[in-house]
C-alpha atoms as an extended CHARMM CRD file, in Angstrom:
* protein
*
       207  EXT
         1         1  UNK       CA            160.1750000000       18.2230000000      -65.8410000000  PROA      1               0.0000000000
         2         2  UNK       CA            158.1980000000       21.0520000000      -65.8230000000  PROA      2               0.0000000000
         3         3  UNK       CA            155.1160000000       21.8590000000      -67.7930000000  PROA      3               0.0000000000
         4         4  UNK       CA            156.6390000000       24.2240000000      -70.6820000000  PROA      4               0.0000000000
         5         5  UNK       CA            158.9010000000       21.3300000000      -71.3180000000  PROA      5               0.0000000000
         6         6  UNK       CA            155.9630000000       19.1710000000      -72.7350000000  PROA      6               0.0000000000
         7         7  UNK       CA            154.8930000000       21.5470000000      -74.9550000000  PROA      7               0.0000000000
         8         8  UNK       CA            157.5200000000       22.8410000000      -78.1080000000  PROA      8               0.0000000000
         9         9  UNK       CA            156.3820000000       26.1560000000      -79.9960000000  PROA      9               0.0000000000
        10        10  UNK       CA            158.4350000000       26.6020000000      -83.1180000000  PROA      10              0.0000000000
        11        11  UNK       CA            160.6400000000       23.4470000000      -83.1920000000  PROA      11              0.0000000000
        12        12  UNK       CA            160.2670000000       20.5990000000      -85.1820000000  PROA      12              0.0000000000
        13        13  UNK       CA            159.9280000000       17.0840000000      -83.8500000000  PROA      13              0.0000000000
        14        14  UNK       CA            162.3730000000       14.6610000000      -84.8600000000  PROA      14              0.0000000000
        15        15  UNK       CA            161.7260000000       12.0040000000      -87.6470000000  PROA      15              0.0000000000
        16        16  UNK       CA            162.2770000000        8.7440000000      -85.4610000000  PROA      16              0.0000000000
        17        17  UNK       CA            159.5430000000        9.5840000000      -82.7190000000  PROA      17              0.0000000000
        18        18  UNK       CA            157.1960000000       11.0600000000      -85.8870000000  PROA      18              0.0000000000
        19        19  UNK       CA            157.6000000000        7.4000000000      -87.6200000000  PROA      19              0.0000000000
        20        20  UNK       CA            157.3090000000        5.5050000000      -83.9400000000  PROA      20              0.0000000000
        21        21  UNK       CA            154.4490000000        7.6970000000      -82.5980000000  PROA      21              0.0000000000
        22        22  UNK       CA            152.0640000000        8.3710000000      -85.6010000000  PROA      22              0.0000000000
        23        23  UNK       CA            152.2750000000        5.1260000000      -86.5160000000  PROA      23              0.0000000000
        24        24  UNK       CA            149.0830000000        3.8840000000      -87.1440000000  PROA      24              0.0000000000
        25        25  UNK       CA            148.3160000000        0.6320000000      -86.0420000000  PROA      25              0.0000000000
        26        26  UNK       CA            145.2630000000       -0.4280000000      -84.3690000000  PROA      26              0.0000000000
        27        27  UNK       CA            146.6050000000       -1.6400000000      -81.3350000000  PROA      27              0.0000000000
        28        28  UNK       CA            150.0110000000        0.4030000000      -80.1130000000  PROA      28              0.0000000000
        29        29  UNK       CA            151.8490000000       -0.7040000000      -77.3970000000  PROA      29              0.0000000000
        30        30  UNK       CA            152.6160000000        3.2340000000      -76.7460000000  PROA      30              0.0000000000
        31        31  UNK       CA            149.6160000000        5.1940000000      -75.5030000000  PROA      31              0.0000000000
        32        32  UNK       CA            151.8290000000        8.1070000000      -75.6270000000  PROA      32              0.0000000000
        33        33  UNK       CA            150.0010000000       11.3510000000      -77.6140000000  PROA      33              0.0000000000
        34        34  UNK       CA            151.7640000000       13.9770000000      -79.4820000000  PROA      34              0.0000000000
        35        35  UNK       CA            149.8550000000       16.7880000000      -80.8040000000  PROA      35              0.0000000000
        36        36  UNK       CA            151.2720000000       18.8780000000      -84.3940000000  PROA      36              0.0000000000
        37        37  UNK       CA            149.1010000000       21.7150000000      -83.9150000000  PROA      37              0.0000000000
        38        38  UNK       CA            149.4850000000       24.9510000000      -86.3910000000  PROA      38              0.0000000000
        39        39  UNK       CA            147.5860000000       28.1680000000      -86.8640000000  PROA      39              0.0000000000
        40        40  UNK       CA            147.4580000000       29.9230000000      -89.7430000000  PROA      40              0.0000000000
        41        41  UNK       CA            145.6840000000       33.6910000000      -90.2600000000  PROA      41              0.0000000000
        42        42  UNK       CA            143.1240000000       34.0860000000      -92.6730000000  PROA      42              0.0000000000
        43        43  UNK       CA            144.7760000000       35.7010000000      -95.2260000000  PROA      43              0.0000000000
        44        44  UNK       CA            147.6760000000       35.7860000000      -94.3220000000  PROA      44              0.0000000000
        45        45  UNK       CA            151.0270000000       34.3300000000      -94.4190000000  PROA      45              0.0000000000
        46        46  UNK       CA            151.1440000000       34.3720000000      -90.3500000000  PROA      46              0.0000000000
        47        47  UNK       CA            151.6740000000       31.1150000000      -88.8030000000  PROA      47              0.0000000000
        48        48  UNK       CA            152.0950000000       29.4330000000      -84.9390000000  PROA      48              0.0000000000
        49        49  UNK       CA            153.3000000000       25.7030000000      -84.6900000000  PROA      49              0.0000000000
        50        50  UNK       CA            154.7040000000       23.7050000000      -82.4750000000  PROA      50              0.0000000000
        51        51  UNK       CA            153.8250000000       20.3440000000      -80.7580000000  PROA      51              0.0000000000
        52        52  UNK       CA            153.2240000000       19.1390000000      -77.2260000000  PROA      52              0.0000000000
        53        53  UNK       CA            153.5230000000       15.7560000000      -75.7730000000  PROA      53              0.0000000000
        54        54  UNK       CA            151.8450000000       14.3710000000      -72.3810000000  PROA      54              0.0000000000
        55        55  UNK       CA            153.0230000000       14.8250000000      -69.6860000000  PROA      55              0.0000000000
        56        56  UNK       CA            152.5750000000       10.7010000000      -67.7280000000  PROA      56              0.0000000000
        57        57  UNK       CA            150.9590000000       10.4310000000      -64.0570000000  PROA      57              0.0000000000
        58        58  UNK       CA            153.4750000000       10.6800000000      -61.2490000000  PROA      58              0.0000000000
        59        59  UNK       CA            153.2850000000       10.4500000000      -57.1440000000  PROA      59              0.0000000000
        60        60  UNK       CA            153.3190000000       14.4000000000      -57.4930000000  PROA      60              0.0000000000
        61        61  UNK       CA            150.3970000000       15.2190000000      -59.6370000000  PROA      61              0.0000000000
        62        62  UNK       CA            147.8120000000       13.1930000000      -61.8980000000  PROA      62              0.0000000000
        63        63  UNK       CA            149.6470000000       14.3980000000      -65.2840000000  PROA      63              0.0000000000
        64        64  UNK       CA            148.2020000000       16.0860000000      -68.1760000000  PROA      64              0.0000000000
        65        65  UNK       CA            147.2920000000       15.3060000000      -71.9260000000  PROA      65              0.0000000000
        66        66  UNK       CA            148.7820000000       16.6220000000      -74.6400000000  PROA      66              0.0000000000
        67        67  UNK       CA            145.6350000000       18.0820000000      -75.9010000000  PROA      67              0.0000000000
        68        68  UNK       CA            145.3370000000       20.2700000000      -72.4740000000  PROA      68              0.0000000000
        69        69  UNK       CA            149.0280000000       20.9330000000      -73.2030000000  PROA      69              0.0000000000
        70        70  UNK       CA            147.3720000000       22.5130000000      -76.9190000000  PROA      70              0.0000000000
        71        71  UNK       CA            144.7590000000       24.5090000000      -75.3350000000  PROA      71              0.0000000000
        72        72  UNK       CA            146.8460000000       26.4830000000      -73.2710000000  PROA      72              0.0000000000
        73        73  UNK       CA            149.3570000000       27.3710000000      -75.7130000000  PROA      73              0.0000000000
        74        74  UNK       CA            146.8910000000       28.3110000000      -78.3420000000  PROA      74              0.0000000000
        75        75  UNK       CA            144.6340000000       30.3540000000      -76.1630000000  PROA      75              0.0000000000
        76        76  UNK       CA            147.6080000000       32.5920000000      -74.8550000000  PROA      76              0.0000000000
        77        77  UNK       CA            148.5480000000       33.3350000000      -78.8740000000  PROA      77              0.0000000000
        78        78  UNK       CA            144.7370000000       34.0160000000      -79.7540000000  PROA      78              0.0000000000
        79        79  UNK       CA            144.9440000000       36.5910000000      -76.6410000000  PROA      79              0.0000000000
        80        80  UNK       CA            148.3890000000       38.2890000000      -77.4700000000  PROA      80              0.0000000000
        81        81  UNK       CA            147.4260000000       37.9970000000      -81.7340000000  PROA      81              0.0000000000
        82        82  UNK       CA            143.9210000000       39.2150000000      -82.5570000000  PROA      82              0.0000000000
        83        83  UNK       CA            142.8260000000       37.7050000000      -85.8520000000  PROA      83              0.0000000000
        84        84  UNK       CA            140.6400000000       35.0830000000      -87.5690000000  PROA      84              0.0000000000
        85        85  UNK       CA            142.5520000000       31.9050000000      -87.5680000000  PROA      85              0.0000000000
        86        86  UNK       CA            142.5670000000       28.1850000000      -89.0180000000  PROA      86              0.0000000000
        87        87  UNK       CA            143.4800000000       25.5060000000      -86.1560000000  PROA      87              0.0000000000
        88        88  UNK       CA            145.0540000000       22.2730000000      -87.1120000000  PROA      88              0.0000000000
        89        89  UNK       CA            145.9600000000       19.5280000000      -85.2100000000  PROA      89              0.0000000000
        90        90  UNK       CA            147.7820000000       16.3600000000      -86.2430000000  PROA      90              0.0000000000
        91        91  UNK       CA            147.8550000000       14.0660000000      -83.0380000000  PROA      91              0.0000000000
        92        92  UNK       CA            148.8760000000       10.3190000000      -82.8670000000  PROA      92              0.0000000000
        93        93  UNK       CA            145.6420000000        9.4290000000      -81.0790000000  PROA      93              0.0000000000
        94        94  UNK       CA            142.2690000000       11.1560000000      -80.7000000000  PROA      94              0.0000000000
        95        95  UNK       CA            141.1760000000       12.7250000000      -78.0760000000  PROA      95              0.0000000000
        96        96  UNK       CA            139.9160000000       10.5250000000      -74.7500000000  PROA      96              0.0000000000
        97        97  UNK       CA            136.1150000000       11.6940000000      -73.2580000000  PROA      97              0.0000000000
        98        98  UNK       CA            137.9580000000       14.1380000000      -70.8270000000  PROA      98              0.0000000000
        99        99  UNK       CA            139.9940000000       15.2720000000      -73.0920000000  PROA      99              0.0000000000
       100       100  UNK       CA            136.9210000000       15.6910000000      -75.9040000000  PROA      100             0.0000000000
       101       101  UNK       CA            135.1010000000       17.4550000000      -73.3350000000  PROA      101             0.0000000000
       102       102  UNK       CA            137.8500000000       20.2260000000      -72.9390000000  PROA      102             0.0000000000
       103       103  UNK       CA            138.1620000000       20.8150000000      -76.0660000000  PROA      103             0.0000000000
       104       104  UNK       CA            134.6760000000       21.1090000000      -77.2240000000  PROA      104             0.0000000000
       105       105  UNK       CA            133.9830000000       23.7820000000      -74.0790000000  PROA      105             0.0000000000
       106       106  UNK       CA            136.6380000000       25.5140000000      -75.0510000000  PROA      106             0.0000000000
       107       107  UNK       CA            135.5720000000       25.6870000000      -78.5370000000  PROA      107             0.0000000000
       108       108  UNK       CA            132.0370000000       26.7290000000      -77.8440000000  PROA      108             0.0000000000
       109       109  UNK       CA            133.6830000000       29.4280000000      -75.1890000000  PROA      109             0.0000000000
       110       110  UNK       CA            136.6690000000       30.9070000000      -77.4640000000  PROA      110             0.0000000000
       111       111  UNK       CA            136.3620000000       29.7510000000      -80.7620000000  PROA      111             0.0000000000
       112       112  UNK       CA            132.9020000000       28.7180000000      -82.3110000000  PROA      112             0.0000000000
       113       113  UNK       CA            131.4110000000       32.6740000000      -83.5630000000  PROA      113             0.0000000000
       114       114  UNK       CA            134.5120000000       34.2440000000      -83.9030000000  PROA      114             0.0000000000
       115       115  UNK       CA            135.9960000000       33.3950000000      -87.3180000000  PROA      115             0.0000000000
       116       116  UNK       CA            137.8970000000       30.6500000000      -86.0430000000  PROA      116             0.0000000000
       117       117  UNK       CA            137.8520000000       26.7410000000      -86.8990000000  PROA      117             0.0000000000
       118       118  UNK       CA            139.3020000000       23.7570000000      -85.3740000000  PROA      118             0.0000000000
       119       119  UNK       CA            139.9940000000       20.3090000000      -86.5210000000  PROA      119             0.0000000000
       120       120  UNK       CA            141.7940000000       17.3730000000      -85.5940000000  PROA      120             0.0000000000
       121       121  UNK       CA            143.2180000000       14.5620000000      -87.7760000000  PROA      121             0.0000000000
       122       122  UNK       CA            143.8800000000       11.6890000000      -85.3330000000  PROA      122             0.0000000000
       123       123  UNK       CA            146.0930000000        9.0120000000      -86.0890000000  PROA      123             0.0000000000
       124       124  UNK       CA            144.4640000000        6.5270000000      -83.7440000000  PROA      124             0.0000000000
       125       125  UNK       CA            141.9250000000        5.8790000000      -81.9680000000  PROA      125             0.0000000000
       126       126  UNK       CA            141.9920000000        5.7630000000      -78.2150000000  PROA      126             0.0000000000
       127       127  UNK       CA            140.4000000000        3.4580000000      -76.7950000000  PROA      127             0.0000000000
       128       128  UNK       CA            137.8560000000        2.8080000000      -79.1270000000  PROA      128             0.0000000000
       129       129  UNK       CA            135.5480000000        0.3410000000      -77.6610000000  PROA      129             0.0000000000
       130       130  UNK       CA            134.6400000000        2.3330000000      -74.8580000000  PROA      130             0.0000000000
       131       131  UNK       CA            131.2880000000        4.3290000000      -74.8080000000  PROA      131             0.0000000000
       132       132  UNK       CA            132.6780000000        7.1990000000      -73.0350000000  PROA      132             0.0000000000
       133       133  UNK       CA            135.3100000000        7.9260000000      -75.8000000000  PROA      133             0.0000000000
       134       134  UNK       CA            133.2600000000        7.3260000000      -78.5300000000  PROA      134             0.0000000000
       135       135  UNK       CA            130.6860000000        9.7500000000      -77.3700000000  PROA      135             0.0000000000
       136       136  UNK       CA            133.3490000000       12.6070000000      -76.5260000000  PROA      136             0.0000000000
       137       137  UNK       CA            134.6100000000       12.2090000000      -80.5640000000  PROA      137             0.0000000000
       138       138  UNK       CA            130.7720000000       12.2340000000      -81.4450000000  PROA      138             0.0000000000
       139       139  UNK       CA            129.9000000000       15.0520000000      -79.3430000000  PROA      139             0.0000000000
       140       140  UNK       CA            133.0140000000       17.1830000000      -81.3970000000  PROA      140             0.0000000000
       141       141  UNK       CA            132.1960000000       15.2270000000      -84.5140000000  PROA      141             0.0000000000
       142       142  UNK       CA            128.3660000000       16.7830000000      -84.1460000000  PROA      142             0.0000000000
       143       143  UNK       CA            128.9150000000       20.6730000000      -82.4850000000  PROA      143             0.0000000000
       144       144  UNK       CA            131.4140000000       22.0000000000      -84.6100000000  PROA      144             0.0000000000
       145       145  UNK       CA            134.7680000000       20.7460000000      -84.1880000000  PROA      145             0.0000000000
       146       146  UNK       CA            136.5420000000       18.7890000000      -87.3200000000  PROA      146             0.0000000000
       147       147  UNK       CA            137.5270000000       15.3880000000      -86.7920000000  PROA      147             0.0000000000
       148       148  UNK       CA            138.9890000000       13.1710000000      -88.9880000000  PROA      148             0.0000000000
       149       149  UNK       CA            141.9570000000       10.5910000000      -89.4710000000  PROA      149             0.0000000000
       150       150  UNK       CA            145.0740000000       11.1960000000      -90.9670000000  PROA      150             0.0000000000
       151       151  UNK       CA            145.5310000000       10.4210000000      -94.3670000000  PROA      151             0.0000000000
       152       152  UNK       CA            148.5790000000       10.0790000000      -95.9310000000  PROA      152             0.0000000000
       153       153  UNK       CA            148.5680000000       13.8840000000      -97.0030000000  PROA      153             0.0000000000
       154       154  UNK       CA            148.9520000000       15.3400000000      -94.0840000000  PROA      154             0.0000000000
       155       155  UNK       CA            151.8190000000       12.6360000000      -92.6410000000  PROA      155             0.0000000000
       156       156  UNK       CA            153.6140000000       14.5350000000      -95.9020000000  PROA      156             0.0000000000
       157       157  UNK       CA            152.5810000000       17.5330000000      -94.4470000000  PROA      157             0.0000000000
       158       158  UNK       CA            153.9150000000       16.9150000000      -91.2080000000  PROA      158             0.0000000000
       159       159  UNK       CA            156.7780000000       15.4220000000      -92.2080000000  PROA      159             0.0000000000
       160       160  UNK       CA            157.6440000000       18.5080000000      -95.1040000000  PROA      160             0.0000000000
       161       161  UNK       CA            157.0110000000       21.0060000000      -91.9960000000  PROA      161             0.0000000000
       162       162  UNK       CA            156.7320000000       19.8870000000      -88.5280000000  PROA      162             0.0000000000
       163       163  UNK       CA            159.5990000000       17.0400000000      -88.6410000000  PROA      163             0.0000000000
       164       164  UNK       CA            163.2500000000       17.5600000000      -88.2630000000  PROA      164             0.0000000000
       165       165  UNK       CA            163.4290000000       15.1150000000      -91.5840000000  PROA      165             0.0000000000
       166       166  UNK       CA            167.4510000000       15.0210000000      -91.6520000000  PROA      166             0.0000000000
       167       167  UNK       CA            167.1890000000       14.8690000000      -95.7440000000  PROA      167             0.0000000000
       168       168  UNK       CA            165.4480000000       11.6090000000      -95.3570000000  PROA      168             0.0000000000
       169       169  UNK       CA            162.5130000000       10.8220000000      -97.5610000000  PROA      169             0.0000000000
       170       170  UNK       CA            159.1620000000        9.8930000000      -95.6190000000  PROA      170             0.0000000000
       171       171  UNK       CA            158.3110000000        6.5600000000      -97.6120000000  PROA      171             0.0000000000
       172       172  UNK       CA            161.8490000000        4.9410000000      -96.7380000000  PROA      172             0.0000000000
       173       173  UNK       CA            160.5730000000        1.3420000000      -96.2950000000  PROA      173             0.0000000000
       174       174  UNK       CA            156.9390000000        1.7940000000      -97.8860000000  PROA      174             0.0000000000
       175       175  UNK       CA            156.3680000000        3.5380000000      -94.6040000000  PROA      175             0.0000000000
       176       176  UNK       CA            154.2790000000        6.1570000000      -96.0130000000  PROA      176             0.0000000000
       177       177  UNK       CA            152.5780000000        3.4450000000      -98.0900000000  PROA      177             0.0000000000
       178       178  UNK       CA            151.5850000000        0.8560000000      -95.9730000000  PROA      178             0.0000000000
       179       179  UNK       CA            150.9200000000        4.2200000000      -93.0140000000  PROA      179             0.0000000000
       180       180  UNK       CA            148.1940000000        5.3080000000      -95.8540000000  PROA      180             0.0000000000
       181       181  UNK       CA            146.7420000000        1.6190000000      -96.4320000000  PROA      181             0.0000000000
       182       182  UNK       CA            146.2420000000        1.7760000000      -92.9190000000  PROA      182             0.0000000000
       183       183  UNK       CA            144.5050000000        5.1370000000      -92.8970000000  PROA      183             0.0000000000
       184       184  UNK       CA            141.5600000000        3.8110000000      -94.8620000000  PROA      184             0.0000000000
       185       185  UNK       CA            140.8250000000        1.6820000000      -92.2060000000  PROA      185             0.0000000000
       186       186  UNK       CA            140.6510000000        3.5540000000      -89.4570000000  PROA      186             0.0000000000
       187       187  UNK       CA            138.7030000000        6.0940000000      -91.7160000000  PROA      187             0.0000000000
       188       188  UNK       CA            136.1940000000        3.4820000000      -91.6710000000  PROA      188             0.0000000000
       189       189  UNK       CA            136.4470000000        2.3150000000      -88.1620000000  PROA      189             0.0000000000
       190       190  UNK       CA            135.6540000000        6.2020000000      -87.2570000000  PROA      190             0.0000000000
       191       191  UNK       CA            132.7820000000        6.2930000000      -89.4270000000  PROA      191             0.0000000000
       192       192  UNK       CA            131.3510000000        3.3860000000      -87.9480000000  PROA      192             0.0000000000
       193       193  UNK       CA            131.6570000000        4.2880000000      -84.7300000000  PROA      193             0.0000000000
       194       194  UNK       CA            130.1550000000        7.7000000000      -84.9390000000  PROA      194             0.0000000000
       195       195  UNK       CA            127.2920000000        6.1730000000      -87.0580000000  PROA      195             0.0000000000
       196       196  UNK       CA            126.1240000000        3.7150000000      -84.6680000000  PROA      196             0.0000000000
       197       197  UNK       CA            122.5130000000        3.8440000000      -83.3790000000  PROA      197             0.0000000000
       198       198  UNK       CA            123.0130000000        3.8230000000      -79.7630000000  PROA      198             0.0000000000
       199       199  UNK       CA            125.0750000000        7.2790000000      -79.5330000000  PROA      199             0.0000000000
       200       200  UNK       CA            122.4530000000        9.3290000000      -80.8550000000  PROA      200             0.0000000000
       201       201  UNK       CA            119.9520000000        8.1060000000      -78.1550000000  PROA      201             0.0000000000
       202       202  UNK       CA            122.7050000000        7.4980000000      -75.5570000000  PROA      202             0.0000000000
       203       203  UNK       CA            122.2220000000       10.7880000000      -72.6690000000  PROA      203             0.0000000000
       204       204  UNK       CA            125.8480000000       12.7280000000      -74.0660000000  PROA      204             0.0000000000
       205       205  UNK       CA            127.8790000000       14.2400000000      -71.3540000000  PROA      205             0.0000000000
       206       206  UNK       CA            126.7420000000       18.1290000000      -70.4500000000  PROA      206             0.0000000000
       207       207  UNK       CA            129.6030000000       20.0380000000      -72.3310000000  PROA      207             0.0000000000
C-alpha cells in the first residue's frame, strides 16, 4: 500500500475498528494506533479531520507511525490555510519516545508562538513501563503539548463525528460505560507516571 493510503482526510472510520481499536484495556493484544485528529479555526466554523493508521514494518522499509502519518498531513493544511488553529488528536495509544520526540520538535518548530495548540487524548498507554516512553509523554506533558486520556466525552465525540456509526448507539453493551470506568484508571496510571521522582532528575532526550 502506499503511504496516502494510511492516512484518511475527510472520511469517517467505521464503528467496528473504533470499538476494537480504542478500546481501552491495559494490556491489548493489538498494538495497532489510529490517530482522530481535527483542526478547527479560531473563530471560525472551518474544520480539517480525518484519521491515519500505521503503516507495520515490512522487508521494504521500517514502516511508519500513525502519529508521523498526522504530522505530515497537518503541516501541508497549516501551509496551504493560514490561520490560528486548535489541534486535536484522539489516538488509541500514546505516543512511543520516537514518536514523542517528533512531535514535540515539530511543535516547538511550527506550532508553539503562533496561535496554535496541540493536544492529544490517548486511549492507552504504550508501553508504559519503559523509561524511554514515559519520558517522551513527560517531555510533551512539560513543554507545551496537551496530553491527556480519553474520557468518555470525547469517545462520544468521536463516535457523533469521526465514526461511520451506521445509526447504532455508542453504549450498545455498556460499552461506553465500562470504556469510561476504564478511563479513570488510566487517568491515574498517567498521572502517576508523569509524577514520579526519577523523571524530573532523569537526563531527558535533546528535543
Amino acid at each position: 500500500m502506499a503511504n496516502a493510503e494510511y492516512v484518511r482526510v475527510g472520511e469517517k472510520l467505521d464503528s467496528c475498528t473504533f470499538r476494537t481499536q480504542f478500546l481501552n484495556f491495559k494490556r491489548s493484544k493489538s498494538h495497532i494506533c489510529y490517530v482522530i485528529f481535527e483542526l478547527k479555526r479560531q473563530n471560525s466554523r472551518v474544520r480539517f479531520w480525518g484519521y491515519a493508521v500505521n503503516k507495520p514494518r515490512s522487508e521494504a522499509d521500517l514502516g511508519y507511525h500513525a502519529e508521523i502519518f498526522c504530522i505530515k498531513k497537518v503541516k501541508e493544511y497549516l501551509l496551504e490555510n493560514p490561520g490560528k488553529y486548535t489541534i486535536n488528536w484522539y489516538s488509541s495509544w500514546s505516543p512511543c519516545a520516537n514518536c514523542a520526540e517528533k512531535i514535540l520538535n515539530w511543535y516547538n518548530k511550527k506550532l508553539m508562538g503562533k496561535g496554535h495548540t496541540l493536544k492529544i487524548w490517548a486511549c492507552k498507554l504504550y508501553f508504559e513501563n519503559i523509561k524511554r516512553n514515559q519520558i517522551g509523554l513527560w517531555n510533551l506533558r512539560n513543554n507545551g503539548v496537551g496530553l491527556a486520556i480519553m474520557l468518555g466525552e470525547h469517545y462520544q465525540w468521536c463516535w457523533n463525528n469521526y465514526i461511520q456509526t451506521l445509526g447504532r448507539n455508542l453504549n450498545e453493551n455498556k460499552w461506553l460505560k465500562k470504556t469510561s470506568n476504564r478511563a479513570l484508571t488510566r487517568r491515574s496510571e498517567l498521572s502517576i507516571m508523569i509524577q514520579v521522582k526519577r523523571l524530573h532528575t532523569a537526563k531527558t532526550p535533546d528535543v
